[in-house]
Each structure stands twice: as structure tokens, then as C-alpha cells.
Backbone as numpy.savetxt, mean C-alpha at the origin, in Angstrom:
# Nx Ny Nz CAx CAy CAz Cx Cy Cz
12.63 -6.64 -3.26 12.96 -6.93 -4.64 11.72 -7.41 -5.41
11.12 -8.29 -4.55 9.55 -8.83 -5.34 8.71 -7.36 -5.79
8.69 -5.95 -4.87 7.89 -5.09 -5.21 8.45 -4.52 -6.65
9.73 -4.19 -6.89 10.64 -3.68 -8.08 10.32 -4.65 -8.62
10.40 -6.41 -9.26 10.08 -6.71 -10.51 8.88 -6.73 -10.95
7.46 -6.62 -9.89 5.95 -6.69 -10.29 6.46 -5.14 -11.21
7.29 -4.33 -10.12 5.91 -2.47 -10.83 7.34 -2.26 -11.87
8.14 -3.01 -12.56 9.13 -3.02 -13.57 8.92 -3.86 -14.22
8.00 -4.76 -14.21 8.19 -6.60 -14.82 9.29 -6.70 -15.72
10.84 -6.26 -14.86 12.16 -6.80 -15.10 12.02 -8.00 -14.02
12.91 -9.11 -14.96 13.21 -10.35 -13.85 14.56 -9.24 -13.11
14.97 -8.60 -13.42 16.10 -7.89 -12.10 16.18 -6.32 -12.67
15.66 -5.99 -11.68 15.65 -4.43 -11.63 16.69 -3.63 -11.55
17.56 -4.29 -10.92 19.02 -3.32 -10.45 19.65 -3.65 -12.27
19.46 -4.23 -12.92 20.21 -3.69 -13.92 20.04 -2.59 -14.43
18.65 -1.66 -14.19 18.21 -0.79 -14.78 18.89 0.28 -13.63
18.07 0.15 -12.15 18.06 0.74 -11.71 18.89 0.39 -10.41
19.59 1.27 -9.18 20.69 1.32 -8.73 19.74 0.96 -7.05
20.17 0.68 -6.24 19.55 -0.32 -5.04 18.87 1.34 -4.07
19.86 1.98 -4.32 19.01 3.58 -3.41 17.75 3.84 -4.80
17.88 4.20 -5.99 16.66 4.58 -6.23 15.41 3.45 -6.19
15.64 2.54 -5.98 14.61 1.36 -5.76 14.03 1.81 -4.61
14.98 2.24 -3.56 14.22 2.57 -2.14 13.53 3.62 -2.04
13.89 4.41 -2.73 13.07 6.01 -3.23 11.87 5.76 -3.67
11.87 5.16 -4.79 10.60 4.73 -5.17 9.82 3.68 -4.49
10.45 2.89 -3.90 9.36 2.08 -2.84 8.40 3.08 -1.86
9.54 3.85 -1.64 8.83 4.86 -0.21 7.85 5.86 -0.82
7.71 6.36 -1.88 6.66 7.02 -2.80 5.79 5.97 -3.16
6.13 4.80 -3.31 4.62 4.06 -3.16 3.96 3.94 -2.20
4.82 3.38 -1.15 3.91 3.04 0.24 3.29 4.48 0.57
3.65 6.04 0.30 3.48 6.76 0.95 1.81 6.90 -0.14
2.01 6.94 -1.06 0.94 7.29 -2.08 -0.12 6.21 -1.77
0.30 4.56 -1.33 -0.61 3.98 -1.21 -1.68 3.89 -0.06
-0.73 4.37 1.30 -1.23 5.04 2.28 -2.61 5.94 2.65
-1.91 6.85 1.20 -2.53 8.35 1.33 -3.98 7.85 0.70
-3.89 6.49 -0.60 -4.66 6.43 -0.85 -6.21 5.89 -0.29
-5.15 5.16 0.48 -6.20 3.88 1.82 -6.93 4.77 2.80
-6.11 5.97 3.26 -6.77 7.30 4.04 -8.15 7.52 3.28
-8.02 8.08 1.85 -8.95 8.86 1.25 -10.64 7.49 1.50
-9.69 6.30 1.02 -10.83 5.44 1.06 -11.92 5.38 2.41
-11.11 5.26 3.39 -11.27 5.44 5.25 -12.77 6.12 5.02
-11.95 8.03 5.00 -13.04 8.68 4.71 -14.09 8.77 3.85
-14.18 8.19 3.18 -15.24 8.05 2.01 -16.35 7.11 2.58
-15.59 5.87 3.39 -16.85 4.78 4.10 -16.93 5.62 5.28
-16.70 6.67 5.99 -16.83 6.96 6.98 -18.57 7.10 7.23
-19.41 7.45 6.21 -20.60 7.48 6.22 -21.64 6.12 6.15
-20.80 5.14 6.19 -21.23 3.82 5.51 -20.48 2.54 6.63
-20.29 3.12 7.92 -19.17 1.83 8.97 -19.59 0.46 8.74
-21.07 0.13 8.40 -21.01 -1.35 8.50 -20.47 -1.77 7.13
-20.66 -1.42 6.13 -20.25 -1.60 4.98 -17.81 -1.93 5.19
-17.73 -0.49 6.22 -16.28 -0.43 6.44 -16.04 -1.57 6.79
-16.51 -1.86 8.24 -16.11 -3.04 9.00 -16.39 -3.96 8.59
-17.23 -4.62 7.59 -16.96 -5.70 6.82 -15.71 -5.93 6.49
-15.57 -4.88 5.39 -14.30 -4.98 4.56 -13.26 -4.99 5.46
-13.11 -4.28 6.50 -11.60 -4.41 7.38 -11.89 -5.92 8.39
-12.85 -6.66 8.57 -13.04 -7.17 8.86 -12.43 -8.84 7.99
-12.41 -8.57 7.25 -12.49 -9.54 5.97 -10.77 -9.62 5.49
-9.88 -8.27 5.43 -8.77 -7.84 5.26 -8.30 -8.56 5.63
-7.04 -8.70 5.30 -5.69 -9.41 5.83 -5.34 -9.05 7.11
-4.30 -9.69 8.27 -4.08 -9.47 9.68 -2.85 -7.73 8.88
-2.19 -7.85 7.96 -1.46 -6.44 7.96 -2.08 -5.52 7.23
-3.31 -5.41 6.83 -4.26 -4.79 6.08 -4.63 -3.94 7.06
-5.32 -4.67 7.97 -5.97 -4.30 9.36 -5.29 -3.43 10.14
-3.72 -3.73 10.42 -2.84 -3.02 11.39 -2.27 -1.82 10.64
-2.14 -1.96 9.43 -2.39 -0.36 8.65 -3.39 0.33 9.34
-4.81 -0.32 8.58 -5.97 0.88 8.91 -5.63 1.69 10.08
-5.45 0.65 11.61 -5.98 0.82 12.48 -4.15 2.03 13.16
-3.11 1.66 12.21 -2.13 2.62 12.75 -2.84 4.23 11.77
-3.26 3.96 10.49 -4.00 5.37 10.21 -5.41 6.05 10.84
-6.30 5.18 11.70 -7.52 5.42 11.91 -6.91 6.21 13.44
């Protein structure tokens, strides 16, 4: 529910919107945000110390992303 009122800044989303399309659109974010964290991956792939800083530095579920996409 916290992700629906940031990317709606409704204090309650389900008035607008119905509890399945909330989940629809959650899962097109995570999937897009994913896809986006991939593209990033490859882009430092030429640059690892620069990477491993930054994943280094990341949050403990930041990290277990990368490392379930790497």
C-alpha cells in the first residue's frame, strides 16, 4: 500500500483504484525496475571497481537483487 500512495500521492489508492489493479501495476514496476537495474549491471560491466563499490555500499536487499540477477 506504501508503494500505491508514493507513485499516486493518494492518501488511499483503492478509492481510485481496485486491490487487483494495484497488483498489476506493482508487478510492471518491479519488472521495469529490474529490467532497469540489469541495463545498469551491464553498463559498469567495464568499470567493476567502480560496480563493487556501489553494490558494496547498497542496502542488504539491494545486494540480493543484484546478485539473484548477476
Amino acid at each position: 500500500m506504501h508503494w500505491a500512495m508514493a507513485q499516486t500521492g493518494m492518501d488511499d489508492p483503492l478509492t481510485r483504484f481496485n486491490r487487483t489493479e494495484l497488483e498489476v501495476y506493482f508487478k510492471q514496476y518491479s519488472f521495469l525496475l529490474k529490467k532497469h537495474l540489469s541495463k545498469l549491471l551491464r553498463e559498469f560491466q567495464d568499470d567493476k571497481s567502480t560496480l563493487k563499490q556501489i553494490i558494496d555500499e547498497a542496502p542488504s536487499g539491494a545486494r540480493r537483487v543484484v546478485s539473484e540477477l548477476s
